[in-house]
PyMOL Python script that loads the backbone (N, CA, C, O; Angstrom):
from pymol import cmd

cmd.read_pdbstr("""\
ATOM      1  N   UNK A   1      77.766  87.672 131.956  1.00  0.00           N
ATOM      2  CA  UNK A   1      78.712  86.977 131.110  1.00  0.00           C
ATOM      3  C   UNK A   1      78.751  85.506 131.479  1.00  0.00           C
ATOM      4  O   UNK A   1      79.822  84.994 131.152  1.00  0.00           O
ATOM      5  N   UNK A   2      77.896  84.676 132.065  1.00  0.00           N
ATOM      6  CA  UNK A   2      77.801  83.716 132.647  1.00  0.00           C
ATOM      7  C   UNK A   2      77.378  83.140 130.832  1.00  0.00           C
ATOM      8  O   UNK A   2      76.266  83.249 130.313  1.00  0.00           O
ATOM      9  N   UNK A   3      78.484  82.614 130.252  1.00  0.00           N
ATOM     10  CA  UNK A   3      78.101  81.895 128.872  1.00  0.00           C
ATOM     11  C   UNK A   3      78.994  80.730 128.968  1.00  0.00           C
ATOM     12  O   UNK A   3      80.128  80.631 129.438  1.00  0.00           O
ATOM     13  N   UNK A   4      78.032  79.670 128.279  1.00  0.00           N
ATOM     14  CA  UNK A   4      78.655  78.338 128.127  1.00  0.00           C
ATOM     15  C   UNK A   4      80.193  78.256 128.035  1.00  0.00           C
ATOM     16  O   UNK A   4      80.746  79.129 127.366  1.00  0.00           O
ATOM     17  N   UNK A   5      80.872  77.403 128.569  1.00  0.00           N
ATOM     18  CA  UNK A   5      82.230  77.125 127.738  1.00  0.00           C
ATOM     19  C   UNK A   5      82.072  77.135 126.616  1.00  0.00           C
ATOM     20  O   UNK A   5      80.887  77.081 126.286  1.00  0.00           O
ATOM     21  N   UNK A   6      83.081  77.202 125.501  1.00  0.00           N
ATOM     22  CA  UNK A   6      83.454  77.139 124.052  1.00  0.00           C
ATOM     23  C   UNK A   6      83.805  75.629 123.762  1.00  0.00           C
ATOM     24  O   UNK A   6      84.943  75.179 123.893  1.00  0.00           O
ATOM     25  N   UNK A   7      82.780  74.936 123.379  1.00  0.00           N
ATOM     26  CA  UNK A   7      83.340  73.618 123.004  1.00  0.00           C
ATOM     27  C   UNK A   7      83.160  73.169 121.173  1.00  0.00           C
ATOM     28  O   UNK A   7      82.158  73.412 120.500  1.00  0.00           O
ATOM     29  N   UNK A   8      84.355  72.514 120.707  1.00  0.00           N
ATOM     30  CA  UNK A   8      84.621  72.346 119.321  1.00  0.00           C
ATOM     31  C   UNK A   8      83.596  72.050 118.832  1.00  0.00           C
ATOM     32  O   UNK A   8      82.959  71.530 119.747  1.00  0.00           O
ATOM     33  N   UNK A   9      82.802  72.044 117.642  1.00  0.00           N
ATOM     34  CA  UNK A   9      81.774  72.002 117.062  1.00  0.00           C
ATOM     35  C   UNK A   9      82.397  70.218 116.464  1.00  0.00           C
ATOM     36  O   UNK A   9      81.370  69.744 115.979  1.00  0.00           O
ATOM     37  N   UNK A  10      83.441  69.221 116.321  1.00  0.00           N
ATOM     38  CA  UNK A  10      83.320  68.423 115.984  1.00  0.00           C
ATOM     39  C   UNK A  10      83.067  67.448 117.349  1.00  0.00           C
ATOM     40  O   UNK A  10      83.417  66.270 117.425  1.00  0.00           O
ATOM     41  N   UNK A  11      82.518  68.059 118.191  1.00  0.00           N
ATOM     42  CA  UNK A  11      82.298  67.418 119.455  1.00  0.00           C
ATOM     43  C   UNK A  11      83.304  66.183 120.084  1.00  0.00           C
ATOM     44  O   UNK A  11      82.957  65.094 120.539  1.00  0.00           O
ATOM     45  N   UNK A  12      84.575  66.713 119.952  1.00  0.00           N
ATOM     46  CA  UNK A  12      85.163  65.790 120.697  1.00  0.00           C
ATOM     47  C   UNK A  12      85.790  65.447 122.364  1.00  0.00           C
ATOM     48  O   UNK A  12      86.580  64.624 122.824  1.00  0.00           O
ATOM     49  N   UNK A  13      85.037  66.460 122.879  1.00  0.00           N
ATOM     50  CA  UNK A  13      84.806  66.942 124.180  1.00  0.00           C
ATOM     51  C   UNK A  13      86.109  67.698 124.637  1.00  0.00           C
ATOM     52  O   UNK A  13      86.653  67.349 125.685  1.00  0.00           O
ATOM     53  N   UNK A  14      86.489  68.457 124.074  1.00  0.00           N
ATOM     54  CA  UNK A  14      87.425  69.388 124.389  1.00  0.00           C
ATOM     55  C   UNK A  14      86.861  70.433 124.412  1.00  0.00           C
ATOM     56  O   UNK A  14      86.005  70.608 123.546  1.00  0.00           O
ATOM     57  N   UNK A  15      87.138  71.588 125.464  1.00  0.00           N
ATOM     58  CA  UNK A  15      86.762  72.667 125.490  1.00  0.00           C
ATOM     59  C   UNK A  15      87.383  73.801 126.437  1.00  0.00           C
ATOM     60  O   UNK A  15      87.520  73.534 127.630  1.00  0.00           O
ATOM     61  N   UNK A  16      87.718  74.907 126.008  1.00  0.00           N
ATOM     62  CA  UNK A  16      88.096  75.875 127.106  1.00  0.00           C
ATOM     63  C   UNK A  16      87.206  75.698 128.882  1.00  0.00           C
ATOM     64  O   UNK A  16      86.075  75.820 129.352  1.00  0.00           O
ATOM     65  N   UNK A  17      88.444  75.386 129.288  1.00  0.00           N
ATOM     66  CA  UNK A  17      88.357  75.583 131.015  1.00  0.00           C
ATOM     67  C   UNK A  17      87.369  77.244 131.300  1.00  0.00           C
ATOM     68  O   UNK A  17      87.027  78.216 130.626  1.00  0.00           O
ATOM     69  N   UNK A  18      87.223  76.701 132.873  1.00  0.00           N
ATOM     70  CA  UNK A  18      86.502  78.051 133.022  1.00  0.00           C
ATOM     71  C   UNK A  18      87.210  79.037 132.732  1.00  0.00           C
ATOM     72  O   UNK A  18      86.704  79.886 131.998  1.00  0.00           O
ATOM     73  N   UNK A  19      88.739  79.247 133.268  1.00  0.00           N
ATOM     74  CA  UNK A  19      89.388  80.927 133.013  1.00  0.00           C
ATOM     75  C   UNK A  19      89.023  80.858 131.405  1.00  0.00           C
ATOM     76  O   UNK A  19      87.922  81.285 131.057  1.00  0.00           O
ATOM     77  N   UNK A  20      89.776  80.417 130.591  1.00  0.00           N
ATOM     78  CA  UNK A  20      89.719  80.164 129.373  1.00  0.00           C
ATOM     79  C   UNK A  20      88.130  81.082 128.548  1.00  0.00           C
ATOM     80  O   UNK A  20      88.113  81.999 127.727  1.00  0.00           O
ATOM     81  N   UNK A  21      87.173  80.456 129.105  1.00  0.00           N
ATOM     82  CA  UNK A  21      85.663  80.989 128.592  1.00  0.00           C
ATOM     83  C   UNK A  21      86.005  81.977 129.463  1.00  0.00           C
ATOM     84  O   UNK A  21      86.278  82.947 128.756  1.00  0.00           O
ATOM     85  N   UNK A  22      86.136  82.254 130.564  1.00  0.00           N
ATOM     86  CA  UNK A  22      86.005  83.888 131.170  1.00  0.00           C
ATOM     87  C   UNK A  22      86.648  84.750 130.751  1.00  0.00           C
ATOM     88  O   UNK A  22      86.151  85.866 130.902  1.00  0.00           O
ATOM     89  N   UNK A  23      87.824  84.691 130.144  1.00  0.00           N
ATOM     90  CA  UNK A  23      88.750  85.507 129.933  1.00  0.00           C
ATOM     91  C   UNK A  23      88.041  86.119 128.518  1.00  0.00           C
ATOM     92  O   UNK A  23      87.784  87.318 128.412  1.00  0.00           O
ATOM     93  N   UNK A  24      87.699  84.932 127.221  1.00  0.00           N
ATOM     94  CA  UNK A  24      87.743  85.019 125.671  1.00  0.00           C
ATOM     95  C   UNK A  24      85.952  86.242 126.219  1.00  0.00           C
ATOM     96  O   UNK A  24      85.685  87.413 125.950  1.00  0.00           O
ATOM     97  N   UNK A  25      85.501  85.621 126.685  1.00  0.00           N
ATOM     98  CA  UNK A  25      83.914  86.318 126.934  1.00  0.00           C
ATOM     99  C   UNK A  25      84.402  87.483 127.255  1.00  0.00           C
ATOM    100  O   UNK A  25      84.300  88.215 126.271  1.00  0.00           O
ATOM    101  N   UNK A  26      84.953  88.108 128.269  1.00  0.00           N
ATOM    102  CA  UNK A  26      85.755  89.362 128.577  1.00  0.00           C
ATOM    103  C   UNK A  26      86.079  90.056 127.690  1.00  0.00           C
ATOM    104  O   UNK A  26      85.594  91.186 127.645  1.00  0.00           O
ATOM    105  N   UNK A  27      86.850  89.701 126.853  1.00  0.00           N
ATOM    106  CA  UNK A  27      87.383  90.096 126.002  1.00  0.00           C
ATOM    107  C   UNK A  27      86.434  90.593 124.531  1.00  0.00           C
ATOM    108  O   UNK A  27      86.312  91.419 123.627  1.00  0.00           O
ATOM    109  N   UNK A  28      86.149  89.900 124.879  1.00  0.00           N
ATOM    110  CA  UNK A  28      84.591  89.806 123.492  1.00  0.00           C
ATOM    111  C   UNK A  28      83.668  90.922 123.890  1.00  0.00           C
ATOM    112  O   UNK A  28      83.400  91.750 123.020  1.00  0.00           O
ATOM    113  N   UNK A  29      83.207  91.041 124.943  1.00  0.00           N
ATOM    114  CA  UNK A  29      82.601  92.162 125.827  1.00  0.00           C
ATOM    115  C   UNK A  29      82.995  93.348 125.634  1.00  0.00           C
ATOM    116  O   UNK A  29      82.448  94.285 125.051  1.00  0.00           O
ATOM    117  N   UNK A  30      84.607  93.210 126.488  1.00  0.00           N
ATOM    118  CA  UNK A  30      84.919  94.618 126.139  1.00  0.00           C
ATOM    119  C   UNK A  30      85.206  95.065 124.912  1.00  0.00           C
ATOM    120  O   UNK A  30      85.052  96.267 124.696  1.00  0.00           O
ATOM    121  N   UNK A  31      85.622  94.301 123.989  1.00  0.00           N
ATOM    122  CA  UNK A  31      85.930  95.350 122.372  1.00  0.00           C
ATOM    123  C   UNK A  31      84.426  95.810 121.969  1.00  0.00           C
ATOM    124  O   UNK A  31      84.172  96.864 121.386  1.00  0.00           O
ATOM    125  N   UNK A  32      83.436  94.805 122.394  1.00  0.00           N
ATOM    126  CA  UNK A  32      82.421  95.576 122.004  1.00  0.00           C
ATOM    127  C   UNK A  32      81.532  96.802 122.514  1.00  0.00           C
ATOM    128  O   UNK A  32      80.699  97.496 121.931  1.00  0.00           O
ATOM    129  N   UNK A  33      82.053  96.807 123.905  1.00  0.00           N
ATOM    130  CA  UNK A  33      81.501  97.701 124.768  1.00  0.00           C
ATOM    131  C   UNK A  33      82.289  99.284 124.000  1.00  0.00           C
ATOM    132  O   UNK A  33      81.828 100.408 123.802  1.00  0.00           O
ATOM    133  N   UNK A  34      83.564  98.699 123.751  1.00  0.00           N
ATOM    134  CA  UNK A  34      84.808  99.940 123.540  1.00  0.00           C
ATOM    135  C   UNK A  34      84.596 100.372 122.435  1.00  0.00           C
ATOM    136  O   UNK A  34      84.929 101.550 122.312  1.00  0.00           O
ATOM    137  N   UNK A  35      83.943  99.655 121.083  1.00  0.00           N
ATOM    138  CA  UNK A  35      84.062 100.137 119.853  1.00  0.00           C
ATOM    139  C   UNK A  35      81.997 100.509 119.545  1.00  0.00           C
ATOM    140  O   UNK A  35      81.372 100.487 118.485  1.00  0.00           O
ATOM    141  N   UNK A  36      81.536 100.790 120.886  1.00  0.00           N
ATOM    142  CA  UNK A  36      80.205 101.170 120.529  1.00  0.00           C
ATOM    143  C   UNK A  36      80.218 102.488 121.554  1.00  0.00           C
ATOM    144  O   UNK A  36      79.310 103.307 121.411  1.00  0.00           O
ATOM    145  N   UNK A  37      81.244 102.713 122.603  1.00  0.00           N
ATOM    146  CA  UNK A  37      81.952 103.922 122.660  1.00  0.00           C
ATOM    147  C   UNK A  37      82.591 104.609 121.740  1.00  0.00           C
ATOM    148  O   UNK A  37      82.370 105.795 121.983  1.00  0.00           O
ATOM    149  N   UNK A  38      83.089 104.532 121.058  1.00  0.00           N
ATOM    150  CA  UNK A  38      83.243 105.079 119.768  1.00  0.00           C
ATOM    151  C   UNK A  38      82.444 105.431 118.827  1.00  0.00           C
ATOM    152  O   UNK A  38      82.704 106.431 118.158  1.00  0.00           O
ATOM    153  N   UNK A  39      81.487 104.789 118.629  1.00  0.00           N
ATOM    154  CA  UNK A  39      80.922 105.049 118.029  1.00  0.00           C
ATOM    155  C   UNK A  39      79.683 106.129 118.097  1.00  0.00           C
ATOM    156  O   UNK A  39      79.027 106.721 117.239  1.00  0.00           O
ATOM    157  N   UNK A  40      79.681 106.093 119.629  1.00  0.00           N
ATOM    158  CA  UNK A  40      78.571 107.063 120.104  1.00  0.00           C
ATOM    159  C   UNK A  40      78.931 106.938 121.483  1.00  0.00           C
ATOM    160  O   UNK A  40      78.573 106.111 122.322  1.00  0.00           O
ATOM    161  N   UNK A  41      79.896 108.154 121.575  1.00  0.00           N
ATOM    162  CA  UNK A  41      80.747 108.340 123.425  1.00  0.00           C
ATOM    163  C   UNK A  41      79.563 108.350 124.274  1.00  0.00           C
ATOM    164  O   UNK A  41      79.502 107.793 125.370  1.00  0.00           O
ATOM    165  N   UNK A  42      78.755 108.918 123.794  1.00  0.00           N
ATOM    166  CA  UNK A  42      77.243 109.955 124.954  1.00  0.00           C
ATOM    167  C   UNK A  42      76.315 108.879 124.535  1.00  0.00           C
ATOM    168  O   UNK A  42      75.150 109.274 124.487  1.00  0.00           O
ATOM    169  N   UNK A  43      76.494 107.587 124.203  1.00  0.00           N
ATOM    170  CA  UNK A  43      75.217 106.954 124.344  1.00  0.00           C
ATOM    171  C   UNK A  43      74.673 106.369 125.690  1.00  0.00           C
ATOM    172  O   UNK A  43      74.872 105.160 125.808  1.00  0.00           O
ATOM    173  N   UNK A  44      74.074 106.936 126.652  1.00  0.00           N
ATOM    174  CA  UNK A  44      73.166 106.033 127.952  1.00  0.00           C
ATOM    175  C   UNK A  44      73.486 104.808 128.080  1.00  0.00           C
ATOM    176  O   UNK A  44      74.210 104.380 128.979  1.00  0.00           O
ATOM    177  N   UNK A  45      72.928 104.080 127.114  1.00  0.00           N
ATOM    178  CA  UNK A  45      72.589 102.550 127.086  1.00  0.00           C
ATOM    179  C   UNK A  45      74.168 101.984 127.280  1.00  0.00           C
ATOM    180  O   UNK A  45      74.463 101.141 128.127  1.00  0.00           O
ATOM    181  N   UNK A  46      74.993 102.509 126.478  1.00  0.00           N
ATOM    182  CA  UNK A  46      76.751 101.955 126.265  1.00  0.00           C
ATOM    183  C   UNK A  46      76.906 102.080 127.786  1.00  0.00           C
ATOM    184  O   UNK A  46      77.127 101.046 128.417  1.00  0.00           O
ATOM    185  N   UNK A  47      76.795 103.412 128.524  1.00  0.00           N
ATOM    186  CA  UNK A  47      77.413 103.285 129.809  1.00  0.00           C
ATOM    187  C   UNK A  47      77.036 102.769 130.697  1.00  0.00           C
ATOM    188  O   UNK A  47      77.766 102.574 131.669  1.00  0.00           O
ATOM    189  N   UNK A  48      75.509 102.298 130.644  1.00  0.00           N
ATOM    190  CA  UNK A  48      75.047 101.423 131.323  1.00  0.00           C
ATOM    191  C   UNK A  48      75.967  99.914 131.686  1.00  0.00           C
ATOM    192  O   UNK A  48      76.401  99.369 132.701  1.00  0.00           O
ATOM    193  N   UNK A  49      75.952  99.577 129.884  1.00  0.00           N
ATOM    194  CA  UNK A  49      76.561  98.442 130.272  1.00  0.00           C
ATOM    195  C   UNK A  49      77.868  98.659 129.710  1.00  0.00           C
ATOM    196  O   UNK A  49      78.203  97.974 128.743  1.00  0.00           O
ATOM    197  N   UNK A  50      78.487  99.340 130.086  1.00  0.00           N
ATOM    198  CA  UNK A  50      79.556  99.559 130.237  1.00  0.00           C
ATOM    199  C   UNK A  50      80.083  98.937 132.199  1.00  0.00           C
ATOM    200  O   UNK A  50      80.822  98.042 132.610  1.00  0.00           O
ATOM    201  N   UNK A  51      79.095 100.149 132.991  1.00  0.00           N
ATOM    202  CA  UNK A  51      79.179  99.886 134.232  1.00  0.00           C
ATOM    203  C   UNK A  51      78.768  98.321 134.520  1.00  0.00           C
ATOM    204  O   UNK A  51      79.004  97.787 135.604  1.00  0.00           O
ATOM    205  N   UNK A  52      78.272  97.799 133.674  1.00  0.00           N
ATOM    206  CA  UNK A  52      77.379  97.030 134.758  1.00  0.00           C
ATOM    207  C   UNK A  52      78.650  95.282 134.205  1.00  0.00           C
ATOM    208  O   UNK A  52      78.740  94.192 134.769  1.00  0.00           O
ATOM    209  N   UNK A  53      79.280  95.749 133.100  1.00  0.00           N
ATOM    210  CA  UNK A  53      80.430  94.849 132.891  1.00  0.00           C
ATOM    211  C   UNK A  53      81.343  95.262 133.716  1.00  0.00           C
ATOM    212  O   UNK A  53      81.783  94.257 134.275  1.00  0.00           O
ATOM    213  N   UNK A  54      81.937  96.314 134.148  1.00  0.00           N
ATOM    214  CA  UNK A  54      82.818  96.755 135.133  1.00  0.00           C
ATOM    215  C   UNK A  54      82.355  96.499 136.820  1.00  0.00           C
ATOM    216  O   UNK A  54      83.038  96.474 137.843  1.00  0.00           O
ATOM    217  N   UNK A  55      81.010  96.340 136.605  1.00  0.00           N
ATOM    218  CA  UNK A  55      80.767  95.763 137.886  1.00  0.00           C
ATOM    219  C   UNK A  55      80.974  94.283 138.375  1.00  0.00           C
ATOM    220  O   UNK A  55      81.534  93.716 139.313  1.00  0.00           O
ATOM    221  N   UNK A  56      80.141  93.900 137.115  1.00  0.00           N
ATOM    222  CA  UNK A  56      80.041  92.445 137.321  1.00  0.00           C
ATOM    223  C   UNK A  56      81.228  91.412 137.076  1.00  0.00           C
ATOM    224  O   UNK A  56      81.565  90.394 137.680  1.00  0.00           O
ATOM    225  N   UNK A  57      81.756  92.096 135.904  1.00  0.00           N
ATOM    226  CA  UNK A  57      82.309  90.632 135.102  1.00  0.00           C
ATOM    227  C   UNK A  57      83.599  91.124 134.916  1.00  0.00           C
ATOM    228  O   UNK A  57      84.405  90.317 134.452  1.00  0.00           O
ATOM    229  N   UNK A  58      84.264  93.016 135.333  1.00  0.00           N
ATOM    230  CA  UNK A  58      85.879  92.668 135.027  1.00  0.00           C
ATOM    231  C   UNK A  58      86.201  91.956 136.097  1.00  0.00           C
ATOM    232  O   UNK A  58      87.109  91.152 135.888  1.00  0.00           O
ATOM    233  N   UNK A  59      85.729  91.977 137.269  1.00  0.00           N
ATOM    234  CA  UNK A  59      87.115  91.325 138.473  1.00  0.00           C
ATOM    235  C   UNK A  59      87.671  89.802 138.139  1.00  0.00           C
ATOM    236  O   UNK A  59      88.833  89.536 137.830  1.00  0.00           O
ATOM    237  N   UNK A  60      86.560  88.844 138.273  1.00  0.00           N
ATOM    238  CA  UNK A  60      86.507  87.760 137.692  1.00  0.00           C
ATOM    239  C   UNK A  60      87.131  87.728 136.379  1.00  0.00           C
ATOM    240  O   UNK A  60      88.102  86.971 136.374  1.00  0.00           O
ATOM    241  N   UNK A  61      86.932  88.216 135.417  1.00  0.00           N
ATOM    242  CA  UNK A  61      88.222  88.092 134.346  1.00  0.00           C
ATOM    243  C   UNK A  61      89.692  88.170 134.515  1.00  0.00           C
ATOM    244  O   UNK A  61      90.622  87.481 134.097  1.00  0.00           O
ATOM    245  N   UNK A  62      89.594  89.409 135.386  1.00  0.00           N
ATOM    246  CA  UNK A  62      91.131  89.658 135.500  1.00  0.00           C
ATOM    247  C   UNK A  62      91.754  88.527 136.745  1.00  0.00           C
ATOM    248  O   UNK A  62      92.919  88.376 137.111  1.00  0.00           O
ATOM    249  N   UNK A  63      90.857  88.028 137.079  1.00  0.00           N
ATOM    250  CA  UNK A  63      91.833  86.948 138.387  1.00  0.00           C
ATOM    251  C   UNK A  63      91.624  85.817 137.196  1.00  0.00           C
ATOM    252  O   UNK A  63      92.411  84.876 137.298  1.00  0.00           O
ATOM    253  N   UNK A  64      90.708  85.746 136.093  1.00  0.00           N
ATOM    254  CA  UNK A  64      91.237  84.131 135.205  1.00  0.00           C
ATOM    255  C   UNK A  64      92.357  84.682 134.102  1.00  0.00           C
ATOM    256  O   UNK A  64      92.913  83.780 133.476  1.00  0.00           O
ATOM    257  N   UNK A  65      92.668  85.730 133.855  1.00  0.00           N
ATOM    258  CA  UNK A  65      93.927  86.111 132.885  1.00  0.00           C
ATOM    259  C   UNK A  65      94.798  85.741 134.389  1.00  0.00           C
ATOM    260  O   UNK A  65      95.275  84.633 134.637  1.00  0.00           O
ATOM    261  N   UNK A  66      94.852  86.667 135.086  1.00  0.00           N
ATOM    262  CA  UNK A  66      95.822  86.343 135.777  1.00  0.00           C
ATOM    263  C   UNK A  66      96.298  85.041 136.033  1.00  0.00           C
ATOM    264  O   UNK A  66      97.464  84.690 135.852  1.00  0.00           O
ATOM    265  N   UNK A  67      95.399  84.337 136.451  1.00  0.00           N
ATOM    266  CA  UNK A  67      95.575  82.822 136.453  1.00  0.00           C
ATOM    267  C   UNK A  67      96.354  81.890 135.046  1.00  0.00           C
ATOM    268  O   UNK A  67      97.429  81.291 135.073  1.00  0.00           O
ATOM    269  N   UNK A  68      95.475  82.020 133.995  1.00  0.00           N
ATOM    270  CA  UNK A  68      96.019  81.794 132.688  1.00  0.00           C
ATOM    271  C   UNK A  68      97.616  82.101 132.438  1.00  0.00           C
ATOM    272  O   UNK A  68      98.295  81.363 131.724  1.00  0.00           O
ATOM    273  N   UNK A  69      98.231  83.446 133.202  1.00  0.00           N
ATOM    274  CA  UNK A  69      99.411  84.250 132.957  1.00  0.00           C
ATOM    275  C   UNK A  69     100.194  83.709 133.839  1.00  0.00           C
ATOM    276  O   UNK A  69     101.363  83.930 133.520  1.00  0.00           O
ATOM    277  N   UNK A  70     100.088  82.943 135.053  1.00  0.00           N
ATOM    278  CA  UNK A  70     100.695  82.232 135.663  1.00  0.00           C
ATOM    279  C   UNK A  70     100.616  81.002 135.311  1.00  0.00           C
ATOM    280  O   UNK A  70     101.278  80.565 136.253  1.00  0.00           O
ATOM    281  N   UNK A  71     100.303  79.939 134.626  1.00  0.00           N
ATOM    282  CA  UNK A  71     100.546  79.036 134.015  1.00  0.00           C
ATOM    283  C   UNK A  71     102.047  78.820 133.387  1.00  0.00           C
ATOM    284  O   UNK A  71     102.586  79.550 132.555  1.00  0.00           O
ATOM    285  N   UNK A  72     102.627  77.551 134.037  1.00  0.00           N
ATOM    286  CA  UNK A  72     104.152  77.459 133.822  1.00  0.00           C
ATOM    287  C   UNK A  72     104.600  77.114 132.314  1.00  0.00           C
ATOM    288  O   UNK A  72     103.506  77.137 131.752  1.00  0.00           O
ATOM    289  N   UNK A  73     105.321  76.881 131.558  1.00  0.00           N
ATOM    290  CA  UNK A  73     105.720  76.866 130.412  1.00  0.00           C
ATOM    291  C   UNK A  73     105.238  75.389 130.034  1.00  0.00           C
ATOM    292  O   UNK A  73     104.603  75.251 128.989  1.00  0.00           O
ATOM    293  N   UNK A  74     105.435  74.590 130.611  1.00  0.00           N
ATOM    294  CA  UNK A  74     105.263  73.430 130.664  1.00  0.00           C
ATOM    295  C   UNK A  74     103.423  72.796 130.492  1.00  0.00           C
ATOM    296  O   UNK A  74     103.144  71.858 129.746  1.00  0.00           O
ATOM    297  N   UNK A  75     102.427  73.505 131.298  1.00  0.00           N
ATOM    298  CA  UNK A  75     101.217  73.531 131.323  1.00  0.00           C
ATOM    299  C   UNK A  75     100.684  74.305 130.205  1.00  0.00           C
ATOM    300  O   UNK A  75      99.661  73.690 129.904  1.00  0.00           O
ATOM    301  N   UNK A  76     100.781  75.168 129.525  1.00  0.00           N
ATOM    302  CA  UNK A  76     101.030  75.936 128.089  1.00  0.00           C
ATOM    303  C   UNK A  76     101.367  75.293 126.837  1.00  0.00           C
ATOM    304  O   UNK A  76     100.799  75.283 125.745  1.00  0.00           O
ATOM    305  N   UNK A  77     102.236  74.857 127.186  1.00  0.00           N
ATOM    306  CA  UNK A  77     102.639  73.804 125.767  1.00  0.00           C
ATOM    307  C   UNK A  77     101.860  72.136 125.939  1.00  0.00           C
ATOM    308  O   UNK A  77     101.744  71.417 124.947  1.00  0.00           O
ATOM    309  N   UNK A  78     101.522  71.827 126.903  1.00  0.00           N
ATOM    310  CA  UNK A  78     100.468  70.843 127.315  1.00  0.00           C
ATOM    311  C   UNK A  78      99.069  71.093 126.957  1.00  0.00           C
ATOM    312  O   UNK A  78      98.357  70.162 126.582  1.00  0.00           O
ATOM    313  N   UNK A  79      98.547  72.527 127.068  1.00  0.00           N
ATOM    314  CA  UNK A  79      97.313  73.259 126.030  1.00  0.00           C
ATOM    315  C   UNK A  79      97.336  73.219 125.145  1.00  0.00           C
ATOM    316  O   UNK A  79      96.609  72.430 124.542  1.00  0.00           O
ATOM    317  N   UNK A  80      98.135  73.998 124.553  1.00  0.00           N
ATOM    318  CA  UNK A  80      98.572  74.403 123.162  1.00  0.00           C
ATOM    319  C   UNK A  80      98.360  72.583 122.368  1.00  0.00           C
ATOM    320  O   UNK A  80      97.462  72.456 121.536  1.00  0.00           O
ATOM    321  N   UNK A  81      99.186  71.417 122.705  1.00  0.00           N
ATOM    322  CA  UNK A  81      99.153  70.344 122.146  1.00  0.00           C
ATOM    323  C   UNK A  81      98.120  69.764 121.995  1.00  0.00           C
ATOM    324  O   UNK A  81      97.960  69.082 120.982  1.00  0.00           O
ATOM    325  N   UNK A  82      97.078  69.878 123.012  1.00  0.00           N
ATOM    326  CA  UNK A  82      95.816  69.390 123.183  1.00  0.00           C
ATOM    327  C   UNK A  82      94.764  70.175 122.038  1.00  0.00           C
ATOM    328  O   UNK A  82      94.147  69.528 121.192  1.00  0.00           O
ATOM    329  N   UNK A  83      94.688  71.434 122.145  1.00  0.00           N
ATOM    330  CA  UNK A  83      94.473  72.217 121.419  1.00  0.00           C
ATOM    331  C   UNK A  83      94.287  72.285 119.783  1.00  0.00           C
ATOM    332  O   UNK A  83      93.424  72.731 119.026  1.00  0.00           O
ATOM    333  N   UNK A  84      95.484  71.642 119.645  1.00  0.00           N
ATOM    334  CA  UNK A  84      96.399  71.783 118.033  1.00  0.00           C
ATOM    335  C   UNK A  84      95.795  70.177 117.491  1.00  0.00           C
ATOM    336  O   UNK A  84      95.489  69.955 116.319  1.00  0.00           O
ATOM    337  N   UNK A  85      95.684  68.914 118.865  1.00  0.00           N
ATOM    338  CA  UNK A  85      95.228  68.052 119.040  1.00  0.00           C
ATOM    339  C   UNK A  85      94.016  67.781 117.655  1.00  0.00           C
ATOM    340  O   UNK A  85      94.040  67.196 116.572  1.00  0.00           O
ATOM    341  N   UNK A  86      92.686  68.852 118.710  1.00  0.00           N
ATOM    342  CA  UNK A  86      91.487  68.794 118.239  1.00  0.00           C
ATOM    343  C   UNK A  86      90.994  69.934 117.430  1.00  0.00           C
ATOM    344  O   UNK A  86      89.817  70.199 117.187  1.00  0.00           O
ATOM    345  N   UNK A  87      92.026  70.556 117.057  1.00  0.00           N
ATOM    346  CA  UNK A  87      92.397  71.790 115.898  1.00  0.00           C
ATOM    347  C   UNK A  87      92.490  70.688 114.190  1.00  0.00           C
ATOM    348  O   UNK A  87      92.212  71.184 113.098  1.00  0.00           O
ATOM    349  N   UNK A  88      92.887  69.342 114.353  1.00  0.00           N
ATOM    350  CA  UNK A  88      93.618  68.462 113.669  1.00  0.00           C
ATOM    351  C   UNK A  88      92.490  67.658 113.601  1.00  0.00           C
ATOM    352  O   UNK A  88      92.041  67.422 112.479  1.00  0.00           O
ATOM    353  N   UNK A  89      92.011  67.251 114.451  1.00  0.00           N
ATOM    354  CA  UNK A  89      90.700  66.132 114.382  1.00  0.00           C
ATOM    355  C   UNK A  89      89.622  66.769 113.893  1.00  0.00           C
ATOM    356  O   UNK A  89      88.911  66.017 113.226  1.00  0.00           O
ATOM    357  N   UNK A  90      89.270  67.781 113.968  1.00  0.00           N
ATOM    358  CA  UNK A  90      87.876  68.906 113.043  1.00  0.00           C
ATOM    359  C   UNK A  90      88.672  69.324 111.896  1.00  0.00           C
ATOM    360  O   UNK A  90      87.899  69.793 111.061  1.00  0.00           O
ATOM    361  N   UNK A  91      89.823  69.358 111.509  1.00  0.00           N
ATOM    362  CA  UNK A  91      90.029  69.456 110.151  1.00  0.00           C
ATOM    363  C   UNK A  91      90.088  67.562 109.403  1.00  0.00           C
ATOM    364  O   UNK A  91      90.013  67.276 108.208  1.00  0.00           O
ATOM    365  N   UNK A  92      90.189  66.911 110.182  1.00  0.00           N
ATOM    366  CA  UNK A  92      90.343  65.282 109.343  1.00  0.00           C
ATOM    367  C   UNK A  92      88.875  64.943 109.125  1.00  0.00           C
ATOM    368  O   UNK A  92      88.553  64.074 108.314  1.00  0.00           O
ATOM    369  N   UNK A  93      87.669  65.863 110.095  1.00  0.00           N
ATOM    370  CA  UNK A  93      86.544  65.088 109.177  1.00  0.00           C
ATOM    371  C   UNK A  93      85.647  66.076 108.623  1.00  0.00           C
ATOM    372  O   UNK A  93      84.717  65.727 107.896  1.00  0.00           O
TER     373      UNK A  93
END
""", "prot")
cmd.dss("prot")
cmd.show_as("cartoon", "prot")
cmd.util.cbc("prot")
cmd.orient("prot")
């Protein structure tokens, strides 16, 4: 899961921090890991990498949520603004 940060396509150099990309990649991972369990419980290949995301890449996620989840109210709404910032500047051009 070692994937680039997520940076805005109007290149204004904003981009999710490391937790930020670790967490969204995580997340992205597992629904897909979870909904191709479903789709075929007994498939090999799924549990492969199933394990090999549970090896590698939950711990490290869960210490950048965690991290993210400790973020004070104040540092949150300081994101969020920045965020909404260059949410605003890729819609003006």
């Amino acid at each position: 899961m070692a994937a680039a940060p997520f940076t805005d396509p109007a290149g204004t150099g904003r981009r999710a921090d490391a937790d930020e990309t670790r967490v969204a990649c995580a997340r992205i991972a597992a629904t897909r890991l979870g909904t191709a369990l479903v789709r075929d419980p007994l498939d090999r290949t799924v549990h492969e990498q199933m394990r090999q995301f549970l090896d590698r890449d939950s711990e490290p996620a869960l210490r950048s949520w965690e991290a993210l989840k400790a973020r004070t109210p104040q540092e949150l709404k300081a994101r969020i603004a920045e965020l909404l910032t260059a949410q605003a500047q890729r819609s003006a051009s």
